[in-house]
FIKOLDREN-794505 format. One line per 8 residues: their letters; for each residue x, y, z of N, C-alpha, C. Coordinates in pm, 1 decimal. Example, Ala and Ser with C-alpha at 12.3 -4.5 7.8 and 13.67 -1.06 7.14 Angstrom:
BEGIN
AS = 1319.0/-569.0/780.0/1230.0/-450.0/780.0/1320.0/-330.0/780.0  1285.0/-225.0/708.0/1367.0/-106.0/714.0/1290.0/3.0/787.0
//
This chain:
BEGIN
XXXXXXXX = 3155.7/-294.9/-5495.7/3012.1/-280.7/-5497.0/2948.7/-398.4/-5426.1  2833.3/-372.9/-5375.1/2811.4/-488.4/-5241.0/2652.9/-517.3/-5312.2  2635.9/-642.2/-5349.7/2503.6/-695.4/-5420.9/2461.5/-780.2/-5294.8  2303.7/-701.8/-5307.3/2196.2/-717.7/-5153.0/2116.7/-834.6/-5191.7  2094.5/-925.8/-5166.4/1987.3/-1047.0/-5137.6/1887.4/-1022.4/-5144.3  1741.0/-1118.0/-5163.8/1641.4/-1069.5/-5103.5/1648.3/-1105.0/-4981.2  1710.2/-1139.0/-4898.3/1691.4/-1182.9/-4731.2/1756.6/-1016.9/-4715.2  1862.6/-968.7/-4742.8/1930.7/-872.3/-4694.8/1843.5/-750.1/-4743.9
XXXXXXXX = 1754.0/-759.1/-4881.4/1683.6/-644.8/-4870.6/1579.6/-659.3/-4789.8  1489.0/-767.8/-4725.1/1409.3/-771.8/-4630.9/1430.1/-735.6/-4502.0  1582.5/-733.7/-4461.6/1666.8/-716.4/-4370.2/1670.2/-551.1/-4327.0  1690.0/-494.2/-4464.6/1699.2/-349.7/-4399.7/1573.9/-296.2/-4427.4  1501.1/-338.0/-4552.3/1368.0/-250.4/-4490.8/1305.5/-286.3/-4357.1  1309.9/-385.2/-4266.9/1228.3/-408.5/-4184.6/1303.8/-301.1/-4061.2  1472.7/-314.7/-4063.4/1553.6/-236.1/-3997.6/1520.8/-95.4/-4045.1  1443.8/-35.1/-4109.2/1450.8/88.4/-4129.6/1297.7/140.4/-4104.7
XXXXXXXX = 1201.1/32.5/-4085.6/1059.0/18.3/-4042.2/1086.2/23.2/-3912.9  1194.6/-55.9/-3826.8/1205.5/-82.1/-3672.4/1229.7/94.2/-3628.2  1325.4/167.5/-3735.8/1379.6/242.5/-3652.5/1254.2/414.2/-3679.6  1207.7/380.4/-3780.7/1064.4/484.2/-3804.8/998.2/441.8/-3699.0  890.6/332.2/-3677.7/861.5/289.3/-3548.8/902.2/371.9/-3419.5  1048.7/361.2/-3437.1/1079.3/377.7/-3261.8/1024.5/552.5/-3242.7  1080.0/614.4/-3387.7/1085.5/769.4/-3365.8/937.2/814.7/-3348.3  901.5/738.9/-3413.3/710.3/808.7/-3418.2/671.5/757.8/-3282.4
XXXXXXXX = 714.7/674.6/-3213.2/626.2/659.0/-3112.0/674.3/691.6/-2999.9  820.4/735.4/-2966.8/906.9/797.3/-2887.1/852.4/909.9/-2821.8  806.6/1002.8/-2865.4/720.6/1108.0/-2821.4/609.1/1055.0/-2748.9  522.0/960.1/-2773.2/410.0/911.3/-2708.8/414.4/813.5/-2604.8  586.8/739.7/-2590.2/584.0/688.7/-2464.8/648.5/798.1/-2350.5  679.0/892.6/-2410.3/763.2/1008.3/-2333.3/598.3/1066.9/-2251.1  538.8/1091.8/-2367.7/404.4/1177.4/-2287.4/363.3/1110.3/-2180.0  345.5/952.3/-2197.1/252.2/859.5/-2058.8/332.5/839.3/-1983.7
XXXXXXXX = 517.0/871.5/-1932.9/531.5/846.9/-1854.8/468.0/942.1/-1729.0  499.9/823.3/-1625.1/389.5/857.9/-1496.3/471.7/929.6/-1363.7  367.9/1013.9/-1324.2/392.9/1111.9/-1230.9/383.4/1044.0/-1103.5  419.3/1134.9/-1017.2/481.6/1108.2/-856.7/363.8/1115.8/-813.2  222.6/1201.2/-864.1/119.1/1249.5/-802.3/18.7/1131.0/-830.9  -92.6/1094.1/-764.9/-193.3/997.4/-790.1/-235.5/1025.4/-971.0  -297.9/955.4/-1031.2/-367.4/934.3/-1145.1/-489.4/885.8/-1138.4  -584.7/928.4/-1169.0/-710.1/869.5/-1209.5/-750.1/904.2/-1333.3
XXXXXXXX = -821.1/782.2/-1425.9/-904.2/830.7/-1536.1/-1043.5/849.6/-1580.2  -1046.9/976.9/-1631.9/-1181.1/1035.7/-1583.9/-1215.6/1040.2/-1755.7  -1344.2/1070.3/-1823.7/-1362.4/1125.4/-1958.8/-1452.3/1260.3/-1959.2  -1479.0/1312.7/-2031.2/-1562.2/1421.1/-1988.6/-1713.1/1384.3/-1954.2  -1804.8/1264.9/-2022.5/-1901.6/1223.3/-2013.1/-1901.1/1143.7/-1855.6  -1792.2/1122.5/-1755.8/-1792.8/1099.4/-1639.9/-1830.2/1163.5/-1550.9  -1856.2/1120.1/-1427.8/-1882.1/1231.6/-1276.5/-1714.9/1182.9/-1272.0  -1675.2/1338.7/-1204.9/-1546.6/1285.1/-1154.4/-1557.6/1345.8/-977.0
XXXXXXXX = -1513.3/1203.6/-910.1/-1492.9/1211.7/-801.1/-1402.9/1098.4/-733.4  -1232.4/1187.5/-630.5/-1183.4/1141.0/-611.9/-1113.3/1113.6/-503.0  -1048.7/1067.2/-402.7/-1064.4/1056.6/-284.2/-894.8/998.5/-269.2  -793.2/1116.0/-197.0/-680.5/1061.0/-136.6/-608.8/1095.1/-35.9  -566.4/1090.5/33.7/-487.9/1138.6/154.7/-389.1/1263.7/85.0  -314.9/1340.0/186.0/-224.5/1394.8/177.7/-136.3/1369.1/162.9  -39.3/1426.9/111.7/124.1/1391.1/78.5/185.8/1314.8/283.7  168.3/1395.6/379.3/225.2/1361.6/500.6/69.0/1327.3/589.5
XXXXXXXX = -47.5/1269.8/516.2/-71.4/1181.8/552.8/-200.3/1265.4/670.4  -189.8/1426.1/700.4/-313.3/1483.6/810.5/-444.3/1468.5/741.5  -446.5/1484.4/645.5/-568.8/1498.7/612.6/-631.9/1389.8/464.1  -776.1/1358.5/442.2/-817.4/1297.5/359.1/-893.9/1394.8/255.2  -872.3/1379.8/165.2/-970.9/1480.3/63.9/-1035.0/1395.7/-37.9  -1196.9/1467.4/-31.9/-1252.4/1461.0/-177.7/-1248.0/1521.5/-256.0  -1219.7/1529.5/-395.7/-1300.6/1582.7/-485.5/-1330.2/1563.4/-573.5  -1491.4/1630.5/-634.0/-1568.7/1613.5/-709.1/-1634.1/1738.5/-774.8
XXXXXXXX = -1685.9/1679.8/-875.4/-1755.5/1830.6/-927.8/-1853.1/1849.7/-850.1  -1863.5/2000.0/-864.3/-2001.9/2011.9/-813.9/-2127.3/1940.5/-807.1  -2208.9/1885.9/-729.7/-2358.4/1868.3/-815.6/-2355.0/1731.7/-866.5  -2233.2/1672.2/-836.5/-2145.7/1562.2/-943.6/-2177.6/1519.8/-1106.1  -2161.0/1653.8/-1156.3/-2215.4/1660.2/-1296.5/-2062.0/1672.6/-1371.3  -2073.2/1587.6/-1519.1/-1973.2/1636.0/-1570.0/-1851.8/1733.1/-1581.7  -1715.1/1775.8/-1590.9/-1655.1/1866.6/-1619.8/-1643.3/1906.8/-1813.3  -1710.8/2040.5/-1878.9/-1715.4/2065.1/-1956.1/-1507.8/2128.8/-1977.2
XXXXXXXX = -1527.5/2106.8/-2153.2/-1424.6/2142.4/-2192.1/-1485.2/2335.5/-2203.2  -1425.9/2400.1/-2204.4/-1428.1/2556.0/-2219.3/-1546.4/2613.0/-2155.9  -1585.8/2580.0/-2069.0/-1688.1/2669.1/-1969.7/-1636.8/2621.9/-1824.7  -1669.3/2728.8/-1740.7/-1596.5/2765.3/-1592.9/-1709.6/2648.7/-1568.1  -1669.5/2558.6/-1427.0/-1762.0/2486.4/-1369.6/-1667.6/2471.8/-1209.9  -1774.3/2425.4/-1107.6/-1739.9/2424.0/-1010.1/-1679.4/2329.8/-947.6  -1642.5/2292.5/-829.6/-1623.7/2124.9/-797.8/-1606.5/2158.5/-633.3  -1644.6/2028.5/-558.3/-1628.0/2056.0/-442.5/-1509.3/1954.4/-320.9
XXXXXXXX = -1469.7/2002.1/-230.1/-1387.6/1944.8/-149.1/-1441.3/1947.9/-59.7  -1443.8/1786.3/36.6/-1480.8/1707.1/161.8/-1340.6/1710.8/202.4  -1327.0/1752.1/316.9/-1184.3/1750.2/398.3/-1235.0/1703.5/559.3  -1140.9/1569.6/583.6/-1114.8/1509.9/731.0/-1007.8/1529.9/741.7  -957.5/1516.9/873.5/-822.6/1453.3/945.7/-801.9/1370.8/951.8  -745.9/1312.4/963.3/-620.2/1153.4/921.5/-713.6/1027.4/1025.0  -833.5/1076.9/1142.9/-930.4/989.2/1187.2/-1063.7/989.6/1111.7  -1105.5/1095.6/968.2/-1191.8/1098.2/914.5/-1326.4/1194.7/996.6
XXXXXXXX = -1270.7/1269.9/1099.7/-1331.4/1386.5/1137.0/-1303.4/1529.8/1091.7  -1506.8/1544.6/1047.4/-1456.3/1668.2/937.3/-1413.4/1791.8/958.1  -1307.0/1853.5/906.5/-1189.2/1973.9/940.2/-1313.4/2145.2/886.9  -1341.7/2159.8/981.5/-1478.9/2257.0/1024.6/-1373.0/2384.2/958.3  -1273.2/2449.7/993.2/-1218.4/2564.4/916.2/-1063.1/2538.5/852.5  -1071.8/2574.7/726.0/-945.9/2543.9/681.1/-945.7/2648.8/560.2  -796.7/2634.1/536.0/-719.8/2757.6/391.7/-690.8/2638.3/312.2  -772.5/2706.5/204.0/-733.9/2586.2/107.5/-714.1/2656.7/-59.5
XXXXXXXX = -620.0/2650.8/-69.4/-594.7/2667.7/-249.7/-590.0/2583.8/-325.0  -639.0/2639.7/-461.7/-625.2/2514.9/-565.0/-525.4/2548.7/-690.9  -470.7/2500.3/-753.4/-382.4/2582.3/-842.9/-349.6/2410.6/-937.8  -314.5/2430.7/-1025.5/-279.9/2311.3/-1124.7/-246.2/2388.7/-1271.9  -264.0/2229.0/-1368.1/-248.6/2260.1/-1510.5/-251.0/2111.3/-1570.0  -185.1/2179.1/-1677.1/-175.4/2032.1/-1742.2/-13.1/1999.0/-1746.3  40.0/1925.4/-1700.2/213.1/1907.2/-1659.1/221.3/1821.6/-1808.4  179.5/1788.7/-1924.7/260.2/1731.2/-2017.2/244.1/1872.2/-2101.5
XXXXXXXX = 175.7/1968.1/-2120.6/263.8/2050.6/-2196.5/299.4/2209.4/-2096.1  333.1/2200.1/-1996.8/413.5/2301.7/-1906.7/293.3/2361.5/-1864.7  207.4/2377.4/-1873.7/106.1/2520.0/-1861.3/18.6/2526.5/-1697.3  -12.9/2631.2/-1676.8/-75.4/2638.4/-1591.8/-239.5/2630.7/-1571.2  -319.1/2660.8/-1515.4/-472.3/2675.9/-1523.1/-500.0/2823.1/-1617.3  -568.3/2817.4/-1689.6/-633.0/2911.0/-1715.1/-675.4/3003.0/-1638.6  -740.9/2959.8/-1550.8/-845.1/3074.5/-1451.7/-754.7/3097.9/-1268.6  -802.3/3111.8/-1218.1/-725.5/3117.1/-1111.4/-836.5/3074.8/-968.5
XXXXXXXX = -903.1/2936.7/-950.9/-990.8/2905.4/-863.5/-1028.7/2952.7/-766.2  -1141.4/2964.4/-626.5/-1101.5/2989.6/-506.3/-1239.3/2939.4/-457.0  -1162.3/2886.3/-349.9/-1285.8/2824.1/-233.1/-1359.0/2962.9/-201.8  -1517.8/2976.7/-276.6/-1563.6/3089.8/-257.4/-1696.9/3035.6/-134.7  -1694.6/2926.3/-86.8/-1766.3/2897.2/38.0/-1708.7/2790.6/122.9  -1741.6/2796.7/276.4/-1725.0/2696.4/374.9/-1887.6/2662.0/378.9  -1898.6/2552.6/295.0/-2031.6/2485.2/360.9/-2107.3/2430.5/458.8  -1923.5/2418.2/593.0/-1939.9/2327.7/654.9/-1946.2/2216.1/642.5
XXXXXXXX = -1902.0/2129.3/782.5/-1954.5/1990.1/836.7/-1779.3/1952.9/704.5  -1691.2/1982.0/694.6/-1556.5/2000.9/629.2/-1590.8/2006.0/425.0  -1731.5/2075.9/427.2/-1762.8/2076.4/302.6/-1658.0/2214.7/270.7  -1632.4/2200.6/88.1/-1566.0/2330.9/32.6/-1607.0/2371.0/-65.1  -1685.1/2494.2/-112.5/-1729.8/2480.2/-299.0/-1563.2/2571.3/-367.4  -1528.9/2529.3/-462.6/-1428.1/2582.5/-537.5/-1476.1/2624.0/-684.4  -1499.5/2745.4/-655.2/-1526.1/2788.6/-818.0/-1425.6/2830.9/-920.9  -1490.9/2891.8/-1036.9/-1406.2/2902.6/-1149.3/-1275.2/2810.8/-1226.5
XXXXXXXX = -1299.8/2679.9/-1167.2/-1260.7/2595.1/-1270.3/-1258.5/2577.6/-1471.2  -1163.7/2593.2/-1523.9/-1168.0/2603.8/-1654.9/-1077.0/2496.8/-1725.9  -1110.4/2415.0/-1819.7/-1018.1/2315.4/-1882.1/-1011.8/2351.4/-2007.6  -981.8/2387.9/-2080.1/-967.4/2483.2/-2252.6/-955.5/2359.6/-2352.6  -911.8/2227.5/-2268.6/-822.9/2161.3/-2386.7/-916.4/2015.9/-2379.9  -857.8/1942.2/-2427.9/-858.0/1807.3/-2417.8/-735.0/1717.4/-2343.9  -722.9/1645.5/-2251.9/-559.6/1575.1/-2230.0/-539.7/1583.5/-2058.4  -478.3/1525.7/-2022.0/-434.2/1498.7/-1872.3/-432.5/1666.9/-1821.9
XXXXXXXX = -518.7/1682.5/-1713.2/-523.4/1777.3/-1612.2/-485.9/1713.6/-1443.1  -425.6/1853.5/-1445.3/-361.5/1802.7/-1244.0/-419.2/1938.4/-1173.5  -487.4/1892.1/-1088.6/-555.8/1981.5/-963.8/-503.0/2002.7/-841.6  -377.6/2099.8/-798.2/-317.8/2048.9/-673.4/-400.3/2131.5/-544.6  -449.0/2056.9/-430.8/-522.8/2133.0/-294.3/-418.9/2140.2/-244.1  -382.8/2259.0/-177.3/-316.4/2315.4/-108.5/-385.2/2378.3/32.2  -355.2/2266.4/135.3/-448.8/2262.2/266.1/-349.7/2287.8/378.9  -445.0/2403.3/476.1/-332.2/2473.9/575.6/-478.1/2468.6/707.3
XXXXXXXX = -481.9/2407.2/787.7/-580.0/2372.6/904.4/-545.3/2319.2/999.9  -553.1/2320.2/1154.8/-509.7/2291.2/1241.8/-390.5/2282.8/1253.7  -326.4/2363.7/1238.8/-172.9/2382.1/1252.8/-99.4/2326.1/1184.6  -177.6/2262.6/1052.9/-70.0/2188.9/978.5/-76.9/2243.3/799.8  0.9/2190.4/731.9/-23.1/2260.3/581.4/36.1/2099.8/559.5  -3.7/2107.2/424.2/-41.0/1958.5/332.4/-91.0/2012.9/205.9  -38.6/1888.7/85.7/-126.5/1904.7/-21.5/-122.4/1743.7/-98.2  -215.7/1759.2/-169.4/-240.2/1646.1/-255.1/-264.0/1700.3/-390.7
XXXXXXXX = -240.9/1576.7/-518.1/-263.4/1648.0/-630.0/-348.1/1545.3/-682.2  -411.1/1572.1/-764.7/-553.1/1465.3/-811.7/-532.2/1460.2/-1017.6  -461.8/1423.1/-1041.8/-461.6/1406.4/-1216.5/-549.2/1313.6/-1229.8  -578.9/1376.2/-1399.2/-683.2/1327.7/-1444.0/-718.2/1369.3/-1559.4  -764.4/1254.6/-1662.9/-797.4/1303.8/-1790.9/-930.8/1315.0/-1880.1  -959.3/1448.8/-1911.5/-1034.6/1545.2/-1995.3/-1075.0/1530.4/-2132.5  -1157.5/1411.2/-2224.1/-1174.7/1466.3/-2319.5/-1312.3/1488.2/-2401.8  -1278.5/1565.4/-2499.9/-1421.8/1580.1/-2564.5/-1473.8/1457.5/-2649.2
//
């Protein structure tokens, strides 16, 4: 029979505090690890507007909400894309999709977006945007103009 100390019972409760610790918070350093795609942090009471090149570098993109007004949690809202070429001259006709989700729990967009105007001068309005949740959202543009295709992805986090 093995008689414990008080150093040795301080010993394992703290060893058994270290190892609760690790498990409870294991999940939450798993969630923040970081993606290949840009990050920005946004809240819902923010304008969000964001500005990065392409993966190979043709083109520069904005985006922002519409109007540059908040993004609501559970109502459709709009947002718009400024598109140049890699000299910052604006790309007058282009195919552009938007498609995303939220990549920490698998899912896709709710709604299914679409550049429903060319505003010109490389303006884009993209409607039917929907965020259901609270938590990191990723917006990927999917840009096909002047003979080239490119995309960028814009994460970013949503809450109420």
């Amino acid at each position: 029979m093995r008689i414990m100390t008080g150093v040795s019972k301080q010993h394992s409760k703290t060893k058994l505090f270290v190892q609760i610790a690790w498990w409870v918070t294991l999940p939450i350093l798993v969630s923040c690890e970081s993606h290949a795609h840009k990050s920005h942090e946004g809240e819902l009471h923010q304008v969000y507007e964001f500005t990065e090149q392409t993966e190979s570098g043709s083109f520069n993109v904005q985006l922002s909400t519409a109007d540059k007004s908040p993004a609501p949690i559970g109502d459709y809202h709009d947002w718009s894309i400024t598109l140049t070429d890699r000299d910052s001259v604006p790309v007058q006709t282009a195919s552009i999709a938007v498609t995303g989700g939220m990549p920490a729990h698998g899912h896709g967009l709710p709604t299914k977006p679409e550049v429903s105007q060319n505003l010109g001068n490389g303006h884009y309005l993209v409607e039917g945007v929907l965020f259901t949740m609270s938590g990191e959202w990723l917006l990927r543009i999917n840009i096909v103009a002047e003979g080239k295709s490119d995309v960028v992805d814009f994460t970013f986090s949503v809450s109420s």
